[in-house]
PQR file of N, CA, C, O and H, with PARSE charges and radii, in Angstrom:
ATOM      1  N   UNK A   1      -0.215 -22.098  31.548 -0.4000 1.5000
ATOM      2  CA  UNK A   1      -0.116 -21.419  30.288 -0.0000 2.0000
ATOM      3  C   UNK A   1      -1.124 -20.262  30.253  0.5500 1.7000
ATOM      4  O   UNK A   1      -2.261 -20.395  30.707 -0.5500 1.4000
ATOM      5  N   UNK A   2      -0.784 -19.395  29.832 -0.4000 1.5000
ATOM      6  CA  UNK A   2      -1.742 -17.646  29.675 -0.0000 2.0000
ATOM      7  C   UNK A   2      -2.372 -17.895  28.531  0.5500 1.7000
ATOM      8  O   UNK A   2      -1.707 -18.112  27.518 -0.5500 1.4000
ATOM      9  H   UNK A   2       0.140 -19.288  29.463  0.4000 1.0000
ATOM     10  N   UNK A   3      -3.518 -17.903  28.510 -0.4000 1.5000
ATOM     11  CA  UNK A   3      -4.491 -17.557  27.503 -0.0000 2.0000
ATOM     12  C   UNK A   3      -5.179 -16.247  27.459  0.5500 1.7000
ATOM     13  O   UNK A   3      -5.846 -15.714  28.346 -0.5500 1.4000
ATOM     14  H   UNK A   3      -4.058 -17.726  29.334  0.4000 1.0000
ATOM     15  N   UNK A   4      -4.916 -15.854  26.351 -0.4000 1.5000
ATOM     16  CA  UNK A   4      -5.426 -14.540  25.793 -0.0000 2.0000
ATOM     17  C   UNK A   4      -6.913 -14.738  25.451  0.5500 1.7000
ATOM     18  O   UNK A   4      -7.429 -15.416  24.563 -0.5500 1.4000
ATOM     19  H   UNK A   4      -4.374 -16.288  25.631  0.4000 1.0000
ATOM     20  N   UNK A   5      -7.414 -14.019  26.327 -0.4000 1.5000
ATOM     21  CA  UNK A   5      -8.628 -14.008  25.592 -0.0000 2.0000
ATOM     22  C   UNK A   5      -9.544 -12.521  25.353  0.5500 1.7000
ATOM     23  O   UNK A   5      -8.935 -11.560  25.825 -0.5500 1.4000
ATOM     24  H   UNK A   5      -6.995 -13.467  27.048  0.4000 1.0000
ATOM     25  N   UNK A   6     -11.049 -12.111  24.633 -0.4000 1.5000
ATOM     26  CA  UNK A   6     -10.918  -9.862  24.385 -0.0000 2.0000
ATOM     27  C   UNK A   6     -10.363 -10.332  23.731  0.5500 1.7000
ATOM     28  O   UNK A   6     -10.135 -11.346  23.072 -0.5500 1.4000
ATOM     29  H   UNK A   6     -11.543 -12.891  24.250  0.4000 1.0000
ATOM     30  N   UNK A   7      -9.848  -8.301  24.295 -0.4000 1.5000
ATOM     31  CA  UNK A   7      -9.509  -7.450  23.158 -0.0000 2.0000
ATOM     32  C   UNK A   7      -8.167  -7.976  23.801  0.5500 1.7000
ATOM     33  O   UNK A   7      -7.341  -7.096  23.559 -0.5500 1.4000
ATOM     34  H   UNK A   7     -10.033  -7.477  24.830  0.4000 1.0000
ATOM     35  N   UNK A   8      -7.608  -8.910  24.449 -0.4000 1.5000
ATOM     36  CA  UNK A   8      -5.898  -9.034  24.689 -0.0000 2.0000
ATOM     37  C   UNK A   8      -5.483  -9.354  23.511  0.5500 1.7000
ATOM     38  O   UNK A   8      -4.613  -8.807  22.833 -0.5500 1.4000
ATOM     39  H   UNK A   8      -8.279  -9.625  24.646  0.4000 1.0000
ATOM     40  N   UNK A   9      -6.507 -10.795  23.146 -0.4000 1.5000
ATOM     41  CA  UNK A   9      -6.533 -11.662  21.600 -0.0000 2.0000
ATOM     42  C   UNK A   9      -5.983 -10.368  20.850  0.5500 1.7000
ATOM     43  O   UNK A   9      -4.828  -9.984  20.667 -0.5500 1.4000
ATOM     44  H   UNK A   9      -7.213 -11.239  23.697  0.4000 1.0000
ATOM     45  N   UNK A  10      -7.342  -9.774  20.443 -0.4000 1.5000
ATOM     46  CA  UNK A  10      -7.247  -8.819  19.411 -0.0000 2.0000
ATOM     47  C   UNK A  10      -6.066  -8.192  19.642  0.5500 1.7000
ATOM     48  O   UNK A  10      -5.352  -8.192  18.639 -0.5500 1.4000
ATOM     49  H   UNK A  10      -8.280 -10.086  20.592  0.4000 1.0000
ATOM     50  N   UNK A  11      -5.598  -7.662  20.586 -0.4000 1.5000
ATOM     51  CA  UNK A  11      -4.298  -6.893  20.689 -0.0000 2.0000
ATOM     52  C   UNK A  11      -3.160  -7.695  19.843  0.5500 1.7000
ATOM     53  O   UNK A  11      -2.688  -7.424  18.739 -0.5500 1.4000
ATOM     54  H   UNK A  11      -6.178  -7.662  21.400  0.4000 1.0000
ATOM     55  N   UNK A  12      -2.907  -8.661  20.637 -0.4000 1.5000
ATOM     56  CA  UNK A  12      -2.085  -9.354  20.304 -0.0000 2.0000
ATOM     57  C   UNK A  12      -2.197  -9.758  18.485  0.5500 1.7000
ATOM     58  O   UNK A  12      -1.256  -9.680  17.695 -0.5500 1.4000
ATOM     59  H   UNK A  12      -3.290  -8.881  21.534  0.4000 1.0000
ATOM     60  N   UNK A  13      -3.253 -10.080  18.243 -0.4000 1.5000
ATOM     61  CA  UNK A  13      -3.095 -10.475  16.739 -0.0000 2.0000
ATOM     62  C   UNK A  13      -3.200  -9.410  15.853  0.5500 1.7000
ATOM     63  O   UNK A  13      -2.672  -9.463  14.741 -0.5500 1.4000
ATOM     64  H   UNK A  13      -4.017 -10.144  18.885  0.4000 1.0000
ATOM     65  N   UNK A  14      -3.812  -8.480  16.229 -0.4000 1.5000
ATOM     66  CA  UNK A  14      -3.790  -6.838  15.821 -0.0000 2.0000
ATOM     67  C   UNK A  14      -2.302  -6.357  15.193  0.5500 1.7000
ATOM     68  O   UNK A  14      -2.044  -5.974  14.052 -0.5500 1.4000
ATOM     69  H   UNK A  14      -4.240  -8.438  17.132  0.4000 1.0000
ATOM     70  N   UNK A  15      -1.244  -6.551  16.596 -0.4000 1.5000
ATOM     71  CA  UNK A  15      -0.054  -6.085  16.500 -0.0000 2.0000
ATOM     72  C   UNK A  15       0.873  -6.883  15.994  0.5500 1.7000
ATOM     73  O   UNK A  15       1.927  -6.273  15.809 -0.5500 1.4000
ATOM     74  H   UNK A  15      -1.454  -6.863  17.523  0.4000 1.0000
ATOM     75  N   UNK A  16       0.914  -8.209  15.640 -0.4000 1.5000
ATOM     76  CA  UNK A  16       1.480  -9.263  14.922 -0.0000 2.0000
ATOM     77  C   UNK A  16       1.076  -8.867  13.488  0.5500 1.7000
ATOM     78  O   UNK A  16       2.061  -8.737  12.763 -0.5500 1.4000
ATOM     79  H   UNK A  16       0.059  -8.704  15.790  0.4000 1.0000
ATOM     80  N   UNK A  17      -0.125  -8.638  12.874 -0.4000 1.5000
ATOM     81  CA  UNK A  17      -0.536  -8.308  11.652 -0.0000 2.0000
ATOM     82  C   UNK A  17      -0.030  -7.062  11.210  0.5500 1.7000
ATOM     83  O   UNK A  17       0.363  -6.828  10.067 -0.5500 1.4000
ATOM     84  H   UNK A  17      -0.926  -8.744  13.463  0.4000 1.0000
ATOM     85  N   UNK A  18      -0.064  -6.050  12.427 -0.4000 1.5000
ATOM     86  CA  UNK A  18       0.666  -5.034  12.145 -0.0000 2.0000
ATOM     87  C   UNK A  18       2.096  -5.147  11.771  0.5500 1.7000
ATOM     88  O   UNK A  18       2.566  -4.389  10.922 -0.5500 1.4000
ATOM     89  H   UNK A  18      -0.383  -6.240  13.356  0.4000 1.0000
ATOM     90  N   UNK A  19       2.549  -5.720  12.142 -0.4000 1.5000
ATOM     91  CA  UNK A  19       4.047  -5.758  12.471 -0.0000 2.0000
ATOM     92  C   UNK A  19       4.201  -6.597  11.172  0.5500 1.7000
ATOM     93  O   UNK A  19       5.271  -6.200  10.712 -0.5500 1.4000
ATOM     94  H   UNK A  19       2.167  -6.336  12.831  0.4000 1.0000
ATOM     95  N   UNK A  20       3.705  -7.546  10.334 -0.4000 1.5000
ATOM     96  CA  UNK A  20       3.742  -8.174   9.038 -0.0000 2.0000
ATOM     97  C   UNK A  20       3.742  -6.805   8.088  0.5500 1.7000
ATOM     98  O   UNK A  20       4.665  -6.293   7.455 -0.5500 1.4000
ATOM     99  H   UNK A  20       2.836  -7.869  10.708  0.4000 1.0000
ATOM    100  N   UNK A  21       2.625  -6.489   8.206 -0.4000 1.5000
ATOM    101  CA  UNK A  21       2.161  -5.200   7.004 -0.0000 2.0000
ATOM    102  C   UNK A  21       3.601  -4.070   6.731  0.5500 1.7000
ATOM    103  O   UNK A  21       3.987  -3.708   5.620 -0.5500 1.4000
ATOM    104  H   UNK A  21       1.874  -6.904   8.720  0.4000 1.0000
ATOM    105  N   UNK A  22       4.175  -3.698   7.976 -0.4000 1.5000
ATOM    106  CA  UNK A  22       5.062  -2.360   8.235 -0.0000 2.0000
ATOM    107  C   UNK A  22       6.519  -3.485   7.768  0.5500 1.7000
ATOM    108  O   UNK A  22       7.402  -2.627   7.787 -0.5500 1.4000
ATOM    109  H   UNK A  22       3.861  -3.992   8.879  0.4000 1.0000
ATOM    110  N   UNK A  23       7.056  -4.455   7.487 -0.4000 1.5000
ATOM    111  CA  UNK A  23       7.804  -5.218   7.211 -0.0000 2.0000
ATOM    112  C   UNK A  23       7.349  -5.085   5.548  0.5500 1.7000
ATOM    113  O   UNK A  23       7.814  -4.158   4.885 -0.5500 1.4000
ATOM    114  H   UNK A  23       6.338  -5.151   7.472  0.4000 1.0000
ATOM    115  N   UNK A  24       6.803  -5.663   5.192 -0.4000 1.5000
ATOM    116  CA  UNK A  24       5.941  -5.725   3.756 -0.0000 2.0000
ATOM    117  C   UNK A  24       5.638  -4.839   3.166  0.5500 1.7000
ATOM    118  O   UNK A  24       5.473  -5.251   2.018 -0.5500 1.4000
ATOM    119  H   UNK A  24       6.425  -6.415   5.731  0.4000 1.0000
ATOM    120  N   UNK A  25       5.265  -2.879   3.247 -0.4000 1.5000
ATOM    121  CA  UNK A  25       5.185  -2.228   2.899 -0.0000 2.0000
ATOM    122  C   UNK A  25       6.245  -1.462   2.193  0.5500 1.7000
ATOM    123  O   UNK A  25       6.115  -0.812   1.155 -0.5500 1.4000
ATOM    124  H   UNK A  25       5.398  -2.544   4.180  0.4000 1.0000
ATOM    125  N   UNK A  26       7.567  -1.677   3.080 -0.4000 1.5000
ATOM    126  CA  UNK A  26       8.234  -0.623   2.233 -0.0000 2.0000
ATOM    127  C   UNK A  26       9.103  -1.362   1.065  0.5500 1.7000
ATOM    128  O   UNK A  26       9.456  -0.849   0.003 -0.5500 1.4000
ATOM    129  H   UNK A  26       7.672  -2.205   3.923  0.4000 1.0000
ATOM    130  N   UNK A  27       9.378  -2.761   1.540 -0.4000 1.5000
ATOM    131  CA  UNK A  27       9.771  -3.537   0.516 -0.0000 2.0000
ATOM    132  C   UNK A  27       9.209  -4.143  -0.849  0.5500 1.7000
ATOM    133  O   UNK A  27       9.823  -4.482  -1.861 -0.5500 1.4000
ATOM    134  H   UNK A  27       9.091  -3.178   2.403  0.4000 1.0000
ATOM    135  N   UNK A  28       7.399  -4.180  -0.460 -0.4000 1.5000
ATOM    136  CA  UNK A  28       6.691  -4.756  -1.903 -0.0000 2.0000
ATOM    137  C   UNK A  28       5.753  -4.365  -2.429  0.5500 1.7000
ATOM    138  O   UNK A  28       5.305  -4.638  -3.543 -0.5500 1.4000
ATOM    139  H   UNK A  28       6.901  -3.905   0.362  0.4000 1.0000
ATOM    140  N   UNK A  29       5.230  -3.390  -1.306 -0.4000 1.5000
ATOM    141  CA  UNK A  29       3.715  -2.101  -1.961 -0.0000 2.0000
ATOM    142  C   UNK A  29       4.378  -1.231  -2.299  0.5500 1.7000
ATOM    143  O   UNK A  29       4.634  -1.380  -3.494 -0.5500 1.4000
ATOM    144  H   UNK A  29       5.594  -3.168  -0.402  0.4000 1.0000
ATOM    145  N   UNK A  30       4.830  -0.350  -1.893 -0.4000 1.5000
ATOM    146  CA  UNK A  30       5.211   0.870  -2.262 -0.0000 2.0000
ATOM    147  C   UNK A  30       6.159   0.797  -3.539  0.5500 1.7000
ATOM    148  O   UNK A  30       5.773   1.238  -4.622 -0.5500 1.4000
ATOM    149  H   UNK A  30       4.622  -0.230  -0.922  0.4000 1.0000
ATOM    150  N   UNK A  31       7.191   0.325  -3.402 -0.4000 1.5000
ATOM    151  CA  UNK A  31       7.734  -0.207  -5.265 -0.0000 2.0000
ATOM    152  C   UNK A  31       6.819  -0.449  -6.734  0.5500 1.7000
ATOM    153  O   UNK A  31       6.965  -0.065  -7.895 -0.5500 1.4000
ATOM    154  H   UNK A  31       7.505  -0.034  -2.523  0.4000 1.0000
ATOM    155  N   UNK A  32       5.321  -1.704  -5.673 -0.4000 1.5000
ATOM    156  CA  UNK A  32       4.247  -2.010  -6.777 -0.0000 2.0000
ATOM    157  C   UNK A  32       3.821  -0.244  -7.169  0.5500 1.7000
ATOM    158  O   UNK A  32       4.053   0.145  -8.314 -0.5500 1.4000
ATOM    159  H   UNK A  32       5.202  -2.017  -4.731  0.4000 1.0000
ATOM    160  N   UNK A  33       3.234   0.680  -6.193 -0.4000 1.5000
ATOM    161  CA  UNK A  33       2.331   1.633  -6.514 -0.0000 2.0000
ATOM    162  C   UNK A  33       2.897   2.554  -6.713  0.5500 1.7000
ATOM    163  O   UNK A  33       2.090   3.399  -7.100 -0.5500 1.4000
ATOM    164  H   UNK A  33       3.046   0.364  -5.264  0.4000 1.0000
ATOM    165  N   UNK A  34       4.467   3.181  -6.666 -0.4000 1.5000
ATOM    166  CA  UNK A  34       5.793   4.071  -7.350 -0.0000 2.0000
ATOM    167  C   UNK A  34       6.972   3.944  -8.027  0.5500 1.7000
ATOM    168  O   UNK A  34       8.006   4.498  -7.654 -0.5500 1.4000
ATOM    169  H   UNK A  34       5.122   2.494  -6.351  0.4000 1.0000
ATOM    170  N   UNK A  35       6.882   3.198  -9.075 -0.4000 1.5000
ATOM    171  CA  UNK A  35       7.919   2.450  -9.460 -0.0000 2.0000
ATOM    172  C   UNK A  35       8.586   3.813  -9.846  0.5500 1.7000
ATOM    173  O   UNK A  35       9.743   3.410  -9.962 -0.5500 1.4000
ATOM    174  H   UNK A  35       6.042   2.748  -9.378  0.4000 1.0000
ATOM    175  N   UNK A  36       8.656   5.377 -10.171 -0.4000 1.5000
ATOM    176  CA  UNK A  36       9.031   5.696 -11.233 -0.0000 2.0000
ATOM    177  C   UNK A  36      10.133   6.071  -9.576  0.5500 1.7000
ATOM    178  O   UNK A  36      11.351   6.064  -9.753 -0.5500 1.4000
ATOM    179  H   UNK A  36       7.716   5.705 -10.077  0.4000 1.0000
ATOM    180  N   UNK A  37       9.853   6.226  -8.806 -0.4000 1.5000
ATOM    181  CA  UNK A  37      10.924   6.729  -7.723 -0.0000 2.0000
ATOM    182  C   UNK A  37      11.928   5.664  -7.471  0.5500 1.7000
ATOM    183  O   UNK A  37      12.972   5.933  -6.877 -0.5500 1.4000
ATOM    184  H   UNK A  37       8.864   6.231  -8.662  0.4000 1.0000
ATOM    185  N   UNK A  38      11.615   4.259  -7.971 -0.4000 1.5000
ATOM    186  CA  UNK A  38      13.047   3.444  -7.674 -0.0000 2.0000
ATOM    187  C   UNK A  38      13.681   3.474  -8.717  0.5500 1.7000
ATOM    188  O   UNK A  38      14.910   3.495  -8.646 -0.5500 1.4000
ATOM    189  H   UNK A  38      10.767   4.040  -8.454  0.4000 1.0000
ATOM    190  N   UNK A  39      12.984   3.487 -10.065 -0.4000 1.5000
ATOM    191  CA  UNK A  39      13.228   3.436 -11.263 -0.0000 2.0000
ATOM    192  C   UNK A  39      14.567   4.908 -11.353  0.5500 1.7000
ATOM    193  O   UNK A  39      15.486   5.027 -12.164 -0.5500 1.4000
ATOM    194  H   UNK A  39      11.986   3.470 -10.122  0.4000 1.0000
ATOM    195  N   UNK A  40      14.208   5.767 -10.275 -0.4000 1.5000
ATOM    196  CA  UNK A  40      15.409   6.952 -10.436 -0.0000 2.0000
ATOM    197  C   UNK A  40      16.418   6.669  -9.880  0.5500 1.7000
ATOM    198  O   UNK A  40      17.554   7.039 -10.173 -0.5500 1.4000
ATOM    199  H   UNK A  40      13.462   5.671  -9.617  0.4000 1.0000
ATOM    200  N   UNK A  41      15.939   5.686  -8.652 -0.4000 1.5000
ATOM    201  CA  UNK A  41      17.014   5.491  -7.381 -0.0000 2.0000
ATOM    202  C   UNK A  41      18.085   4.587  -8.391  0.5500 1.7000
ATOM    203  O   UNK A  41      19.311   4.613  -8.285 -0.5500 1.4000
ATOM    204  H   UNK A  41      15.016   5.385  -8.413  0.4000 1.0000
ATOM    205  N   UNK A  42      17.358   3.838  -9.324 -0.4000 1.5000
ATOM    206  CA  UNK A  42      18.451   2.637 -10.306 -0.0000 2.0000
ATOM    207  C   UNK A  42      19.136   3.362 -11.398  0.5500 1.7000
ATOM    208  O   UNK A  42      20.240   2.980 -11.786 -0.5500 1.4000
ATOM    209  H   UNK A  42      16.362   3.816  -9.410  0.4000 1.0000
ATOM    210  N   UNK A  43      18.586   4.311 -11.877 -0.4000 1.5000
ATOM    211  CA  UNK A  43      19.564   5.280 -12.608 -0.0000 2.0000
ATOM    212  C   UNK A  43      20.615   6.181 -12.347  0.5500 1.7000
ATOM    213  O   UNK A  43      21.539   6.693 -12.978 -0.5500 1.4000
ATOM    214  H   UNK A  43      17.689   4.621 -11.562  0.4000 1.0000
ATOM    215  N   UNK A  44      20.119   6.202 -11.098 -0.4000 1.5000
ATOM    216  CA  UNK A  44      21.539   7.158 -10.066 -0.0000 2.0000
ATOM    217  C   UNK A  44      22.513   6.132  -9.719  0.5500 1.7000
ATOM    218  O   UNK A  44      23.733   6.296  -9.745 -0.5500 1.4000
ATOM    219  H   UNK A  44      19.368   5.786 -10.586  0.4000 1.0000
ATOM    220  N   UNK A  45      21.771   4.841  -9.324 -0.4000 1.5000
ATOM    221  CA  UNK A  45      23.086   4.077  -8.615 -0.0000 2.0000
ATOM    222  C   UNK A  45      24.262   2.932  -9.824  0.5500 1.7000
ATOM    223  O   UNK A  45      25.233   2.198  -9.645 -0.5500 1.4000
ATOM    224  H   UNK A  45      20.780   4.709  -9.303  0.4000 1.0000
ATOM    225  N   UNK A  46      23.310   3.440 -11.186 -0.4000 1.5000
ATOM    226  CA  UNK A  46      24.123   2.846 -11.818 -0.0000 2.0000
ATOM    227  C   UNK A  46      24.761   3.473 -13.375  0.5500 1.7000
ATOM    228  O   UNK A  46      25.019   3.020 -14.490 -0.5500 1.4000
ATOM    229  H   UNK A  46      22.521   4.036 -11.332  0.4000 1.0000
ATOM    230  N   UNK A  47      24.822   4.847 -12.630 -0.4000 1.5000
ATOM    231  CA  UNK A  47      25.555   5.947 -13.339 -0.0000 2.0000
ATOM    232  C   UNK A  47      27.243   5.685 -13.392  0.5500 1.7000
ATOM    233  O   UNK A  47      27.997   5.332 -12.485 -0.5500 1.4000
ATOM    234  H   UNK A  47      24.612   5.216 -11.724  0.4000 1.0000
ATOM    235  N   UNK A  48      27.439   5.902 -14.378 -0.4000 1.5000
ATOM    236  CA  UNK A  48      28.783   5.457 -14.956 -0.0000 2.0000
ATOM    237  C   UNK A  48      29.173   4.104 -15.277  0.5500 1.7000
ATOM    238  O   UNK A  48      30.349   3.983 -15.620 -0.5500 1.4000
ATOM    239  H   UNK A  48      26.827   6.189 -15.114  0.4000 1.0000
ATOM    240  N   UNK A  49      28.596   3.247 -15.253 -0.4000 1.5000
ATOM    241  CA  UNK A  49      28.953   1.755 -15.540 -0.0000 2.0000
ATOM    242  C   UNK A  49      28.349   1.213 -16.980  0.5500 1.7000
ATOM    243  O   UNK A  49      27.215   1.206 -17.461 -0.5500 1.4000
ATOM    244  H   UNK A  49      27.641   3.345 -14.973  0.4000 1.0000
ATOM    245  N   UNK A  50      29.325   0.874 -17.326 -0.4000 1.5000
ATOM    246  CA  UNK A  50      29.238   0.577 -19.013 -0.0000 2.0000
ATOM    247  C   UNK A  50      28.645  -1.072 -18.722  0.5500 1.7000
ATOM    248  O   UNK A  50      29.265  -1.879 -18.029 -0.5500 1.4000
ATOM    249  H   UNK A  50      30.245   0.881 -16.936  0.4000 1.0000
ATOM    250  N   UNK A  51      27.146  -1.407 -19.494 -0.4000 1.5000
ATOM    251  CA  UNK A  51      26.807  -2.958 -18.661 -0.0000 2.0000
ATOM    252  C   UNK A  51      27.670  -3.847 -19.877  0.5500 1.7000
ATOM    253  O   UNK A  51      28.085  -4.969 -19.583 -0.5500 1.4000
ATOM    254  H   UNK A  51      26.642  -0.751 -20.056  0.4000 1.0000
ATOM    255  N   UNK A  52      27.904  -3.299 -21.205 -0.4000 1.5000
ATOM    256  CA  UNK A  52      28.639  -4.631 -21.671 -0.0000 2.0000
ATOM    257  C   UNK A  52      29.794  -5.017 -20.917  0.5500 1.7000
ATOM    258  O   UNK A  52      30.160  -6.161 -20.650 -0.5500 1.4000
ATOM    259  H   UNK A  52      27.568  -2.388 -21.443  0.4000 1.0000
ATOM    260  N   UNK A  53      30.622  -3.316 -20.430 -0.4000 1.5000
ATOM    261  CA  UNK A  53      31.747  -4.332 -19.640 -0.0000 2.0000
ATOM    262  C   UNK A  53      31.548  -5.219 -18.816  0.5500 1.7000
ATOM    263  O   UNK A  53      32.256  -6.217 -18.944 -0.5500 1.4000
ATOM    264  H   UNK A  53      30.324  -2.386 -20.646  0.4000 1.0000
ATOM    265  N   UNK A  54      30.679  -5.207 -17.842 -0.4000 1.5000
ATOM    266  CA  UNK A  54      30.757  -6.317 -16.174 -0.0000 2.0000
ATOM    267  C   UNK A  54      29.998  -7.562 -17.176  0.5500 1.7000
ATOM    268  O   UNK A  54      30.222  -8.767 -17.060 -0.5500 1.4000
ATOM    269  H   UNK A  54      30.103  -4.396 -17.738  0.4000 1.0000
ATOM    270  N   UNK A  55      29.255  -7.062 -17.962 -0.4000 1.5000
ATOM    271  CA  UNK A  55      28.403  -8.780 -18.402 -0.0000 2.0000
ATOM    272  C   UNK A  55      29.393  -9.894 -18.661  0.5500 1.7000
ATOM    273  O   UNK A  55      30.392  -9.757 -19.368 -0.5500 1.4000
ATOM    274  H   UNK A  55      29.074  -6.083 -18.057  0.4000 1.0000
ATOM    275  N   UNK A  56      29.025 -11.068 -18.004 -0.4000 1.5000
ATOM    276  CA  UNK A  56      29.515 -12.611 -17.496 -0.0000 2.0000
ATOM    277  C   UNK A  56      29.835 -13.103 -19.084  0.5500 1.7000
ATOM    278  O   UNK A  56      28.933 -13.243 -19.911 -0.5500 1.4000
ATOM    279  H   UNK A  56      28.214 -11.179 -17.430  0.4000 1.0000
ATOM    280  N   UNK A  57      31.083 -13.312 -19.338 -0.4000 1.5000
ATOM    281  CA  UNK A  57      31.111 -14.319 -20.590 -0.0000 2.0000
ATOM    282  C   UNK A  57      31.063 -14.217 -21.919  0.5500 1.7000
ATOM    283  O   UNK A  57      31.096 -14.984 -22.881 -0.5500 1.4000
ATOM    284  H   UNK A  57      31.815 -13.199 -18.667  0.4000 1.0000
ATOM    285  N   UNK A  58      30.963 -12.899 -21.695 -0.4000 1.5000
ATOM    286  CA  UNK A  58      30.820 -12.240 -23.467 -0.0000 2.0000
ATOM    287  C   UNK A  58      29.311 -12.516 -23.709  0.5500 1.7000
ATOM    288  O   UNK A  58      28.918 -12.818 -24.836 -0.5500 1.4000
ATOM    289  H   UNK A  58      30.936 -12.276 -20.913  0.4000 1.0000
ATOM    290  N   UNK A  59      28.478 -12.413 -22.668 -0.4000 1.5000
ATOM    291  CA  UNK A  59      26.539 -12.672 -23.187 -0.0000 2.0000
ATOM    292  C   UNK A  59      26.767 -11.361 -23.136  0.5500 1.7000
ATOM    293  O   UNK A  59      27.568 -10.532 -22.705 -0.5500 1.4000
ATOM    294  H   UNK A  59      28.797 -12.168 -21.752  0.4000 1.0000
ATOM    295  N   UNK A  60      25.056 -11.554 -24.163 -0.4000 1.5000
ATOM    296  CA  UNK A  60      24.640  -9.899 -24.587 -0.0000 2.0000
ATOM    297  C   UNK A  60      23.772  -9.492 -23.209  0.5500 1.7000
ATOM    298  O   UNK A  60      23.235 -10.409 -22.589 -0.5500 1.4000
ATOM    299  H   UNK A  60      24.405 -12.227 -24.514  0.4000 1.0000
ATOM    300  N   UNK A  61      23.661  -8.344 -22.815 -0.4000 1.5000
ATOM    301  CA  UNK A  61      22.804  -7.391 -22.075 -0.0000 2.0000
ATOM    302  C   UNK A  61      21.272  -7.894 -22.349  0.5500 1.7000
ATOM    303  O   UNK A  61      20.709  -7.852 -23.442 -0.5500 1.4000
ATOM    304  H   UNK A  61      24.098  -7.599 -23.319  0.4000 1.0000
ATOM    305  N   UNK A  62      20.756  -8.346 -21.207 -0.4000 1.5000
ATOM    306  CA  UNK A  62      19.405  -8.069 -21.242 -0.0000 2.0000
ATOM    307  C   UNK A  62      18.349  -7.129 -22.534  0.5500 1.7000
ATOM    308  O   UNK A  62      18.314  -5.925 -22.285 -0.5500 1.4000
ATOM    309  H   UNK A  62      21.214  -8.380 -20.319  0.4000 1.0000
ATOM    310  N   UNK A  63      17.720  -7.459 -23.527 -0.4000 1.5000
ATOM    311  CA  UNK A  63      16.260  -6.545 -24.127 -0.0000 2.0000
ATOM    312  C   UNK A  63      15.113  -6.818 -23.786  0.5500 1.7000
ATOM    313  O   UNK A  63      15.044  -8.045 -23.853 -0.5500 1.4000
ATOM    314  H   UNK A  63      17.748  -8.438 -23.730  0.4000 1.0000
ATOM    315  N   UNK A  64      14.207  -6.436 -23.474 -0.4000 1.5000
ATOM    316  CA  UNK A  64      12.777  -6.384 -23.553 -0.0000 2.0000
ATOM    317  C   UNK A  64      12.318  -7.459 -24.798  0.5500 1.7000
ATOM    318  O   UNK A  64      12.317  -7.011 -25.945 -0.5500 1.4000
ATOM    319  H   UNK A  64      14.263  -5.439 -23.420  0.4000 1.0000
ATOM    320  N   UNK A  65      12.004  -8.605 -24.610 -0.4000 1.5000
ATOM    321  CA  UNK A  65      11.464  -9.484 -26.099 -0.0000 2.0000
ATOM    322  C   UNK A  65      10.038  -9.265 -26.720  0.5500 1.7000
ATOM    323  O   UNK A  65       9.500  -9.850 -27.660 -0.5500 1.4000
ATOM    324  H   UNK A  65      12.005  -8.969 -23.679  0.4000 1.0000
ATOM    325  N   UNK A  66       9.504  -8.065 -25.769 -0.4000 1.5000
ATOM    326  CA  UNK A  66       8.091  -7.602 -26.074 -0.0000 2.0000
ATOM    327  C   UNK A  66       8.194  -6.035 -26.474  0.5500 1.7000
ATOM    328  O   UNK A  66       7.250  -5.288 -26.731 -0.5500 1.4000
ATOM    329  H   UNK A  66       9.941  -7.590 -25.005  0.4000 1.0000
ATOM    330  N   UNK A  67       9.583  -5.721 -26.462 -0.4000 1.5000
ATOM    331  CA  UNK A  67       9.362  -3.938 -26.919 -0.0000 2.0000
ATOM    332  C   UNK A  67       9.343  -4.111 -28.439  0.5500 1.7000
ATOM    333  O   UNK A  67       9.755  -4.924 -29.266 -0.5500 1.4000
ATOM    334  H   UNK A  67      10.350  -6.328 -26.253  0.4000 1.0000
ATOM    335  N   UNK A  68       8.763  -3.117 -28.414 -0.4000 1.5000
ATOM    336  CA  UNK A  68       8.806  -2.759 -30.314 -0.0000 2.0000
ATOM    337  C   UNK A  68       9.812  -2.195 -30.699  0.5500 1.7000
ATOM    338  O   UNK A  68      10.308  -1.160 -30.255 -0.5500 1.4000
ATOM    339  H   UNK A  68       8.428  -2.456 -27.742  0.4000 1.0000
ATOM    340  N   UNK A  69      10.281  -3.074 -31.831 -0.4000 1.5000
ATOM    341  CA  UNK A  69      11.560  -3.187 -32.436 -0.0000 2.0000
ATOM    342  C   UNK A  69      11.194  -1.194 -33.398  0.5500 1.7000
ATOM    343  O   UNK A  69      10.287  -0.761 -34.109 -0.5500 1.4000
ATOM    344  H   UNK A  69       9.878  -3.916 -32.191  0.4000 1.0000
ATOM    345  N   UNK A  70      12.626  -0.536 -32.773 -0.4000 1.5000
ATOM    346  CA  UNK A  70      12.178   1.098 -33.480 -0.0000 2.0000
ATOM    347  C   UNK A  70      13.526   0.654 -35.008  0.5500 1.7000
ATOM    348  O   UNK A  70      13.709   1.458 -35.922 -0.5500 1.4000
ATOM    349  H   UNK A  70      13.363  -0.888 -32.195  0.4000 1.0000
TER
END
């Protein structure tokens, strides 16, 4: 059996950690620290769709239970 030992170690766990982070970045940091750029990407992709029509069952649409009632 090969044992790593150095900077192989480090390599090796270096580039495993790396390889977590670059998986994890574009899916759950970058959304946390720019929301207003997906927030556009969801207004473009759900241009033209009326949500009472597709809603399941005759339920009402999603509100905010913390927005202030205007």
């Amino acid at each position: 059996m090969l044992l790593l030992k150095g900077w192989r170690y480090a390599a090796v766990v270096g580039g495993l950690t790396g390889l977590i982070f670059a998986a994890i970045y574009p899916t759950i940091i970058d959304p946390y620290f720019h929301p207003e750029k997906w927030q556009k990407f969801q207004k473009i992709g759900r241009e033209g769709i009326n949500r009472e029509d597709i809603q399941p069952g005759g339920m009402k649409v999603w509100t905010d239970p913390f927005a202030k009632k205007e």
